[in-house]
C-alpha positions, -999 to 999 in steps of 0.1 A, spaced: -376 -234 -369 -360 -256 -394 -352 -234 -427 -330 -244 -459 -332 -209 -475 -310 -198 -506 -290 -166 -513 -286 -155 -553 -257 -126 -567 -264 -115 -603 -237 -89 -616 -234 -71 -654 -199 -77 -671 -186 -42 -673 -156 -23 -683 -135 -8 -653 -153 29 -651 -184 2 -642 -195 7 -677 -220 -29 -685 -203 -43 -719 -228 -42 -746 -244 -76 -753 -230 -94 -724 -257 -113 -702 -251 -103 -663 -239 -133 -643 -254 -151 -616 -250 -179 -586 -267 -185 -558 -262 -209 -526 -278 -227 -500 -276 -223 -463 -294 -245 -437 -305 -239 -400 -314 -270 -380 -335 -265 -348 -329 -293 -326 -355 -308 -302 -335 -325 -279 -356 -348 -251 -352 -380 -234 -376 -405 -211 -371 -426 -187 -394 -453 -177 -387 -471 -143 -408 -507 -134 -396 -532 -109 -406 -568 -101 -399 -599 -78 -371 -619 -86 -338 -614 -100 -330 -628 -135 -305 -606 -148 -332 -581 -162 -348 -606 -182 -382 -597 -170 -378 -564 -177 -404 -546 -180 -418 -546 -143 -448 -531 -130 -450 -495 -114 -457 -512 -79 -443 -547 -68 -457 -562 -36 -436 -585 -15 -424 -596 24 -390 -590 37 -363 -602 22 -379 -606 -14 -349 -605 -43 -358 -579 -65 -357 -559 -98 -358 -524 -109 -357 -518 -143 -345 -485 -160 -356 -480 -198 -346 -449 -214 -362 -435 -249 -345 -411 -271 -376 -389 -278 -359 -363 -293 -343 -356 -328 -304 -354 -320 -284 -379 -303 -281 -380 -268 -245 -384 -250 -232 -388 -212 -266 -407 -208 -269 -412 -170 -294 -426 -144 -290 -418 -115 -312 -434 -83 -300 -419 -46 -321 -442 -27 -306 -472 -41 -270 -452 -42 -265 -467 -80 -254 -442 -109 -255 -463 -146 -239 -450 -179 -255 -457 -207 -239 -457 -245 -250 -425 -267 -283 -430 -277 -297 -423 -316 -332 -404 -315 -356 -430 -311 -333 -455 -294 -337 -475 -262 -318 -486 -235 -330 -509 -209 -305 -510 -178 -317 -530 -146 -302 -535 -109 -306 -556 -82 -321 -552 -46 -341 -565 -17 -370 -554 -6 -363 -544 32 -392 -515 34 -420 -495 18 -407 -475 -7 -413 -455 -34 -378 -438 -50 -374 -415 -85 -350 -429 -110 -331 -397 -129 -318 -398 -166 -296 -367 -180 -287 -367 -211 -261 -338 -235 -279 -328 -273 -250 -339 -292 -237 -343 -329 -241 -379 -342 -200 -384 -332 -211 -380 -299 -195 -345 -298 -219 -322 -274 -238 -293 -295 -224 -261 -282 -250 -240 -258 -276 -269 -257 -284 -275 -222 -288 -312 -211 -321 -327 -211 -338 -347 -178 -364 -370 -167 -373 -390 -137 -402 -416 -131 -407 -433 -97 -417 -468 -87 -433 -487 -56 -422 -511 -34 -451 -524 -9 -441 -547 24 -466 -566 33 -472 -577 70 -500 -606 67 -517 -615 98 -543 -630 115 -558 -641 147 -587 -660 160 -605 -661 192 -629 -693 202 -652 -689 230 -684 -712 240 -717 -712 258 -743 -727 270 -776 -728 247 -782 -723 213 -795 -689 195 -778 -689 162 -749 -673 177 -764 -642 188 -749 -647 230 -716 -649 207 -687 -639 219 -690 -668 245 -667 -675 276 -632 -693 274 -646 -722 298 -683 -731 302 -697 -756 326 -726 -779 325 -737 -817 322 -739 -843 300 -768 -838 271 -764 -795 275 -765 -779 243 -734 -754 238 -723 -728 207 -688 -724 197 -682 -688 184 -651 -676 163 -640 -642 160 -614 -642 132 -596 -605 130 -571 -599 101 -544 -583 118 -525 -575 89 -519 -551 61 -535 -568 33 -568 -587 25 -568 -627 29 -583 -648 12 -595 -684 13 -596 -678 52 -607 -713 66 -616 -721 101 
């Protein structure tokens, strides 16, 4: 662990055959050394959301839900969690083929990056961050390995559908003879029932469905 510990000498004045000299104090110093364990860690945190602003809505939401075509936005923000700065910050995101560098980051610090994209698919992809333990110039700490995370988000494509299928017949029982015929025949004064059979052939639920 972390350890400032001190180191003392104390020696008695003496003639050369090592014989002390009568009435002279022995002498003394002492000095500090310190050992700093390092913590090093880092977080990424990836959102996405419709639209594309130049990362001014960042953050996003974990899953965005769109059609074909949609502009969108991931967002990237990375957190240095750890107690040494953090150099060659990179995120790296193969299904979207991008690779960002980010500046050396403090402990504590954040750094929100963000790219562009259209939503063509379902998809859920893992953004990467790596990151070297470093000395506050940037220079990397010698046999400190890098540090990782990775976070995914969602893209949903929706497909809304719907169909609807009238039919009719003759008589009236509170639809009950429903589903009906596509033609019906009678005379002038019959009593006839219209039936509607609305299917949502979609992927997601509708809403304010009006026949």
């Amino acid at each position: 662990g972390d350890l400032v510990n001190t180191a003392a000498v104390a020696g008695d004045p003496s003639f050369p055959d090592g014989t002390p000299i009568p009435g002279e104090p022995n002498v003394t110093d002492d000095d500090p050394a310190e050992v700093d364990e390092v913590n090093p860690s880092i977080v990424i945190e990836k959102t996405v959301y419709l639209g594309q602003d130049g990362g001014a809505s960042c953050q996003g939401s974990e899953v965005v839900t769109g059609t074909t075509g949609d502009l969108i936005t991931y967002c990237f923000r990375v957190r240095n969690n750890g107690d040494v700065t953090l150099s060659s910050v990179v995120i790296t995101d193969p299904l979207l083929g991008i690779s960002i560098n980010v500046p050396n980051l403090a402990p504590n610090q954040i750094s929100t990056q963000f790219a562009n994209s259209t939503l063509t698919a379902d998809l859920t992809n893992t953004a990467a961050v790596a990151g070297d333990p470093s000395f506050p110039d940037g220079t990397p700490i010698p046999d400190e390995p890098n540090v990782t995370d990775d976070d995914p988000a969602m893209v949903d494509e929706v497909n809304p559908s719907i169909t609807i299928a009238k039919s009719v017949y003759l008589g009236q029982d509170g639809g009950a003879s429903c589903p009906g015929d596509e033609l019906v025949t009678g005379t002038m004064g019959d009593l006839i029932t219209y039936c509607f059979i609305v299917t949502n052939t979609g992927d997601v639920t509708l809403s304010s469905v009006v026949i």
